[in-house]
C-alpha positions, 0 to 999 in steps of 0.5 A: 763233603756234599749232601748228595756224595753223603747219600752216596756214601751212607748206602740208603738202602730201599730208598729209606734213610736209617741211622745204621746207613747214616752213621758211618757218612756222618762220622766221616764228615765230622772227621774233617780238620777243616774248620769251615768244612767242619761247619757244613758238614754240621748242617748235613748232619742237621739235615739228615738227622731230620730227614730221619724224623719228619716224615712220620710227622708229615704223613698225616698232612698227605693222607688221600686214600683215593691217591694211594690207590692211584699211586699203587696202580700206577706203579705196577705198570709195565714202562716203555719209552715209545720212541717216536719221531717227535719225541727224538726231536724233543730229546735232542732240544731238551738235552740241549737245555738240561746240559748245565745241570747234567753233564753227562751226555748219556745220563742226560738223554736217559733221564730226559727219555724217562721224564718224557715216558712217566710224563705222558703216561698221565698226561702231564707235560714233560717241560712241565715236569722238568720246571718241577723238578729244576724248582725241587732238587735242580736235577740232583738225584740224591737231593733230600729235603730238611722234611726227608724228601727224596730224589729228583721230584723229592717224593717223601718216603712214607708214601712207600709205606702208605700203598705198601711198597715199601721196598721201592728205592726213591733214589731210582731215577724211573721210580722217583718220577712214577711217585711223582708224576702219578701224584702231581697228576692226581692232584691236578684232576683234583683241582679240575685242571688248576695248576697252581692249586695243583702244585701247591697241594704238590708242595704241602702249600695249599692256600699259597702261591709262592711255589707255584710261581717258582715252578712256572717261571722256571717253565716259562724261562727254561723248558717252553717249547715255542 
């Protein structure tokens, strides 16, 4: 069973992972008579078990009082795609090149139209926003990191917590790239415009440029527009 249908299947509930939900999903798994698939479904269970501990850990390394209030106001926005003539344009080329990773043509076009809003809300360039998170979870919206990160931009579940909204699901599509433009945004007035800084604050990796490249070479080959 793959970790996205486990996420399915295991109910998250608001966006948190909990053992109550998780448990069922992994029973499931380990039922299996397969001995190979009982061996992947071993490292899902690995996987979950510490997405269900590490971000306590964590938050610690993300504590930015000036981003929570960023983050928070950001998320009580109203949201609307303006839907301009250029914009329709960038849909139609962009879903173009998105089609290997969302089949669902109608799926493709919704996410793409959210991207291109939450994007442009900060400032940030859409295709910039979609190499981040072709790097992040390759356009899986159950994806959850071995740290507990969610979602398509893989945002991690304490920052909820941190502004007091700890009801938001970071499964939803919208609200999984609110969190996660809002914060890239921050961080790259932060770095007074320094995207690989930006982007590496982003990833927990400050100092070090490994992710950063990921994401502009995936910009630079997928999402350029010429």
């Amino acid at each position: 069973m793959k970790l996205s249908n486990c996420l399915k299947n295991a109910q998250i509930a608001n966006g948190t992972l909990t053992a109550d939900s998780l448990l069922p999903a992994i029973s499931s798994l380990l039922k299996t008579a397969n001995p190979k698939a009982l061996f992947r479904a071993l490292g899902v269970v690995a996987v979950l078990v510490m997405a269900l501990v590490m971000p306590a850990a964590s938050q610690a390394e993300w504590h930015d009082p000036i981003l929570q209030e960023v983050l928070s106001r950001s998320l009580d926005q109203p949201s609307s795609f303006d839907d301009q003539f250029d914009a329709e344009v960038w849909l139609v080329d962009m879903s173009a090149r998105l089609a290997r990773f969302i089949k669902d043509p109608d799926l493709r076009l919704k996410v793409l139209r959210m991207i291109h809003f939450e994007a442009s809300k900060v400032d940030l360039q859409p295709e910039l926003v979609l190499a981040l998170i072709q790097t992040e979870s390759a356009f899986d919206q159950y994806a959850v990191s071995s740290a507990g990160a969610l979602g398509l931009m893989q945002i991690m579940p304490f920052w909820k917590n941190v502004i007091g909204r700890d009801k938001d699901n970071l499964i939803t599509i919208q609200t999984n790239l609110r969190y996660g433009c809002t914060i890239l945004s921050y961080y790259l007035e932060k770095e007074n415009g320094n995207l690989t800084r930006a982007l590496a604050r982003y990833n927990g990796s400050l100092g070090k440029t490994w992710y950063p490249e990921r994401v502009l070479t995936n910009w630079e080959r997928h999402w350029v527009v010429n």
